[in-house]
C-alpha positions as a Python dict, from the first residue, in 0.01 Angstrom:
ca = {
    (1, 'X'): (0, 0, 0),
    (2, 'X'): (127, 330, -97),
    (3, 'X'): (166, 634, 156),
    (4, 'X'): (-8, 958, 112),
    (5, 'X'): (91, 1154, -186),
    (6, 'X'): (322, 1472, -93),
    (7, 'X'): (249, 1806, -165),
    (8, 'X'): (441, 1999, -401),
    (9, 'X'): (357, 2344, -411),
    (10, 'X'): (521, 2544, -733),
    (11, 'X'): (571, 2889, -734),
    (12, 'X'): (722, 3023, -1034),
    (13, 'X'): (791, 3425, -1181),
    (14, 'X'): (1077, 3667, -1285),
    (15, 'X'): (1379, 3797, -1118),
    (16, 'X'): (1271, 4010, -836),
    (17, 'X'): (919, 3923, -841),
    (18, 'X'): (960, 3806, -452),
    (19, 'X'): (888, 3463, -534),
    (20, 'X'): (1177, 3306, -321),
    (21, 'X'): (1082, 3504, -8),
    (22, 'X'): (714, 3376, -73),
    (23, 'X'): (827, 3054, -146),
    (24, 'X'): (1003, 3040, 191),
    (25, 'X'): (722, 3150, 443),
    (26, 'X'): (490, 2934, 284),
    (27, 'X'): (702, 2659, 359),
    (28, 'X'): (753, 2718, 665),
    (29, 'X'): (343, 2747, 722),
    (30, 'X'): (260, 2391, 576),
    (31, 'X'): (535, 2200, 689),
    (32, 'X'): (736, 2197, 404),
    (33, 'X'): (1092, 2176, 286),
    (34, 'X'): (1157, 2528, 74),
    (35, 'X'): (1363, 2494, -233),
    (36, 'X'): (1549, 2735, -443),
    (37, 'X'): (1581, 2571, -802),
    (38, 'X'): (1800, 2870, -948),
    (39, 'X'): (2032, 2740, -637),
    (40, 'X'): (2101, 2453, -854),
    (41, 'X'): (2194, 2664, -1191),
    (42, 'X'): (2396, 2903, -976),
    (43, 'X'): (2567, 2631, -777),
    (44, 'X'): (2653, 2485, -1146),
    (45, 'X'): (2673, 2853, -1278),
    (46, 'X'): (2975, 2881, -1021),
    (47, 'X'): (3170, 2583, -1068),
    (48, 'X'): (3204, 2629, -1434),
    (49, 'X'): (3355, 2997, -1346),
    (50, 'X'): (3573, 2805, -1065),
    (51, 'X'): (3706, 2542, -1371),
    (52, 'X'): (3774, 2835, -1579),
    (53, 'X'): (3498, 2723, -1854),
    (54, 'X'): (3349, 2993, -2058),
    (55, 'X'): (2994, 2984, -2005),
    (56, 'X'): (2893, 2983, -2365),
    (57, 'X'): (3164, 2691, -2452),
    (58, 'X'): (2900, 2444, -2440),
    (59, 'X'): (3071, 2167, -2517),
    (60, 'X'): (3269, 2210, -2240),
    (61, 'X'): (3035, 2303, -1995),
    (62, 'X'): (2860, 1935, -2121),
    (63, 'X'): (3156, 1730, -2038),
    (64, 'X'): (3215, 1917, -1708),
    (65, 'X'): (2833, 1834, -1657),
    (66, 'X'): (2875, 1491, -1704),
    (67, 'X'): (3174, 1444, -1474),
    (68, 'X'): (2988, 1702, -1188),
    (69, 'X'): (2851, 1494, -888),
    (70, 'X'): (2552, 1717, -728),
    (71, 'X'): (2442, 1651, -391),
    (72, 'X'): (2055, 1750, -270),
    (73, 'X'): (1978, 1761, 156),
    (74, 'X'): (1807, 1990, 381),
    (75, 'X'): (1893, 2244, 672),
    (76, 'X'): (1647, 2395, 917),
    (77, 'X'): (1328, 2321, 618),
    (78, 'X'): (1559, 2465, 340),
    (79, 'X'): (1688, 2277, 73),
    (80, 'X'): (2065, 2275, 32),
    (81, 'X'): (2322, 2181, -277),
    (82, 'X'): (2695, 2039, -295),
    (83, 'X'): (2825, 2021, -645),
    (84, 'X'): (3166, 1847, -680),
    (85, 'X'): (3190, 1785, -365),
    (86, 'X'): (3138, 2185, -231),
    (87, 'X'): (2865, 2266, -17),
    (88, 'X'): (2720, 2606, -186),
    (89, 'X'): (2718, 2919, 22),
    (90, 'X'): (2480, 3206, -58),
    (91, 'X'): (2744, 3416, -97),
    (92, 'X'): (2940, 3231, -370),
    (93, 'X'): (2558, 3205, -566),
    (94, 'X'): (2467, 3546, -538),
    (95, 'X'): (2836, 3635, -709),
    (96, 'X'): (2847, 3920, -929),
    (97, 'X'): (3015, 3655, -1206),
    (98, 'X'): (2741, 3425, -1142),
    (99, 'X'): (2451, 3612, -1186),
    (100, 'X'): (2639, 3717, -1497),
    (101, 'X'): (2666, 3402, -1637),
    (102, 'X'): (2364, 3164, -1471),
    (103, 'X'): (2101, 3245, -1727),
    (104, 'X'): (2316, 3165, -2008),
    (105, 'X'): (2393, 2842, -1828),
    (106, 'X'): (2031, 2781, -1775),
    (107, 'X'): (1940, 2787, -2112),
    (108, 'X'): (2190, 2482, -2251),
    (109, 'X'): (1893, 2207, -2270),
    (110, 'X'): (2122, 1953, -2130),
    (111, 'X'): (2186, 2113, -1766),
    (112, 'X'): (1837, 2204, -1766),
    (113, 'X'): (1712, 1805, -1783),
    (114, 'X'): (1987, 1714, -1569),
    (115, 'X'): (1892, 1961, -1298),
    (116, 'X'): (1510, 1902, -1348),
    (117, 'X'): (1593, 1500, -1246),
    (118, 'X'): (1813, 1660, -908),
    (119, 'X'): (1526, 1878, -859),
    (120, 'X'): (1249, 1607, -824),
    (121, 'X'): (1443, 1406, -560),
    (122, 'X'): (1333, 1669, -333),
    (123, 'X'): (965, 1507, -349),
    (124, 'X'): (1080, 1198, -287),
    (125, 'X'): (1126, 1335, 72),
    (126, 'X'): (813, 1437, 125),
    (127, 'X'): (639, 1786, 114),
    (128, 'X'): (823, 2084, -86),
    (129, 'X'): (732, 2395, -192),
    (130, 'X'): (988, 2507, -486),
    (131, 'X'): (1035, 2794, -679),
    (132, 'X'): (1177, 2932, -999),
    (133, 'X'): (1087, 2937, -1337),
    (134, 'X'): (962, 2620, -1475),
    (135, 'X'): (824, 2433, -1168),
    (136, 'X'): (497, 2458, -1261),
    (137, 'X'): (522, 2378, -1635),
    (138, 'X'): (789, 2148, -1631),
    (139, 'X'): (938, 2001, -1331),
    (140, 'X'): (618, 1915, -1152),
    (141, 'X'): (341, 2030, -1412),
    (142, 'X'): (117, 1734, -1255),
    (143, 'X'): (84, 1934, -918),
    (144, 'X'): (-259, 2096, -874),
    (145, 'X'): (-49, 2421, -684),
    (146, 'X'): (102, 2616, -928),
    (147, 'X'): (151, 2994, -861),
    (148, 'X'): (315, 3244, -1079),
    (149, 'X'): (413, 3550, -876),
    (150, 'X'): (485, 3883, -1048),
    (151, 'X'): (534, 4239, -1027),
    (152, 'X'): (584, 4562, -1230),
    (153, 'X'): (929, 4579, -1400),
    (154, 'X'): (994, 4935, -1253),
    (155, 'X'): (910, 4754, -891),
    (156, 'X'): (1166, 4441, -934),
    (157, 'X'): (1440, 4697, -1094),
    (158, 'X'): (1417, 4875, -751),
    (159, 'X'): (1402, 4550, -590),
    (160, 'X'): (1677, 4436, -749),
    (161, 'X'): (1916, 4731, -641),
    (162, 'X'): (1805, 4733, -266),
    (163, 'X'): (1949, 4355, -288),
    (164, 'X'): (2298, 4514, -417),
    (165, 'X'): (2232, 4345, -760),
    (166, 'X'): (2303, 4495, -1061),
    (167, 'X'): (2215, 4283, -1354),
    (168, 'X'): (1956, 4408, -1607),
    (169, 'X'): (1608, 4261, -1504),
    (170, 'X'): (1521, 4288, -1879),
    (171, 'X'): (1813, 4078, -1985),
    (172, 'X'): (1753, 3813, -1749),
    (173, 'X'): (1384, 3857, -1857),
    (174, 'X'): (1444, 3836, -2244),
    (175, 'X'): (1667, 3543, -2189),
    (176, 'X'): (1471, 3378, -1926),
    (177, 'X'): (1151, 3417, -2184),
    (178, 'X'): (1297, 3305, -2507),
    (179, 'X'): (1518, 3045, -2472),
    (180, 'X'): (1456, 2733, -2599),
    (181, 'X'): (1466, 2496, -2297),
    (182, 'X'): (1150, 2520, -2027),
    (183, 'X'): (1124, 2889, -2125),
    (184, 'X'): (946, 3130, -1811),
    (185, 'X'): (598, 3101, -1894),
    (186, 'X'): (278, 3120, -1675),
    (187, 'X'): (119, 2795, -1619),
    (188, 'X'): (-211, 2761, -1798),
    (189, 'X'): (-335, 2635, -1472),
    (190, 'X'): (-175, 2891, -1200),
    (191, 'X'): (-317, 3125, -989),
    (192, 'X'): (-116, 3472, -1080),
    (193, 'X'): (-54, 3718, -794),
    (194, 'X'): (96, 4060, -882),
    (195, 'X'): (308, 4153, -602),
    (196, 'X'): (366, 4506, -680),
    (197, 'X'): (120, 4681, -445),
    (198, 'X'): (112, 4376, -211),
    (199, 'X'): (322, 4323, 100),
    (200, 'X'): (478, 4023, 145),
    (201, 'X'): (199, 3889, 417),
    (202, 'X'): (-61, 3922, 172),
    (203, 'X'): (86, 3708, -117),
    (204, 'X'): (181, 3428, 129),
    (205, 'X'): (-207, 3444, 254),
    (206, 'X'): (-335, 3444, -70),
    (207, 'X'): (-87, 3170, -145),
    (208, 'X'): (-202, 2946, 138),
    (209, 'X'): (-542, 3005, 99),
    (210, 'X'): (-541, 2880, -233),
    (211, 'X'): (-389, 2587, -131),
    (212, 'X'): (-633, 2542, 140),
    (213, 'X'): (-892, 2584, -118),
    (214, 'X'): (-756, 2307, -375),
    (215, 'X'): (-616, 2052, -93),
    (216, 'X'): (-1035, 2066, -13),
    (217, 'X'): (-1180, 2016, -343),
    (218, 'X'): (-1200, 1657, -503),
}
């Protein structure tokens, strides 16, 4: 006889849309592990800077792929990654050089299925909530708890400099939009929340309640 199925809650949107801190206090409200899936393609992203790989050499960054051992666990109901053996630091992911680099990363079709597979392990464990960009549409697209959370450009920009980052939300945004691999999309079947007027109290309610909602319905 099977156990009860988990829940997986995905919450995708663009940079600076406050998914991740979202992501996190809902988490924390149902019980869940929170997971960071750009943490993977920076933790990658980082690694190919530390083997002195151009990004865009993607044959390269393939066979460094294939010989990279990643390692998925949790820490006080966050999600944590090793790759090659290195335990990730915030620090080293939030690099200027990586968030440089990480979209172009993300977009070679190859990391992105190998990272999707990493990714899903995280169910195996039991209940997750995990954000990013494709989670709804492609690395759990069966889950009945999709979210897409988004904001104003102008109100991520400013966002985005309060964090001390200074990469061009509309760069990450074309590339993130147009690539060719599990582009950013909004799931057909996700409730959107538009964060720009909203505190952050007021998404996570509307978050939960949703899932409330569906977790009662047939």
């Amino acid at each position: 006889m099977s156990g009860p199925i988990p829940l997986i809650v995905a919450i995708d949107g663009p940079a600076a849309s406050g998914k991740s801190t979202v992501a996190k206090a809902v988490a924390a409200a149902l019980g869940c592990v929170f997971v960071n899936s750009g943490g993977m393609y920076r933790a990658f992203t980082w690694w190919v800077l530390q083997k002195g790989i151009r990004p865009d050499d993607t044959a390269a960054v393939l066979d460094l792929l294939a010989a990279t051992r990643f390692s998925c666990g949790e820490e006080n109901g966050v999600g944590t990654v090793s790759v090659g053996g290195t335990r990730m630091t915030r620090t080293e992911m939030a690099s200027t050089e990586v968030n440089a680099n990480v979209s172009v990363i993300a977009a070679i079709p190859e990391v992105r299925d190998r990272l999707v597979a990493e990714q899903r392990r995280y169910a195996e464990r039991g209940g997750v909530v995990m954000e990013g960009r494709d989670i709804g549409s492609v690395v759990f697209p069966d889950t009945p708890f999709k979210f897409y959370i988004d904001a104003s450009p102008e109100v991520r920009e400013r966002r985005r400099r309060s964090e001390g980052i200074t990469d061009s939300i509309a760069r990450r945004d074309r590339i993130d939009s147009s690539r060719a691999a599990s582009p950013l999309v909004v799931p057909p079947d996700a409730l959107v929340v538009d964060s720009s007027d909203l505190t952050v109290d007021e998404v996570v309610e509307r978050v939960l309640a949703a899932v409330r909602n569906r977790r009662m319905t047939p």
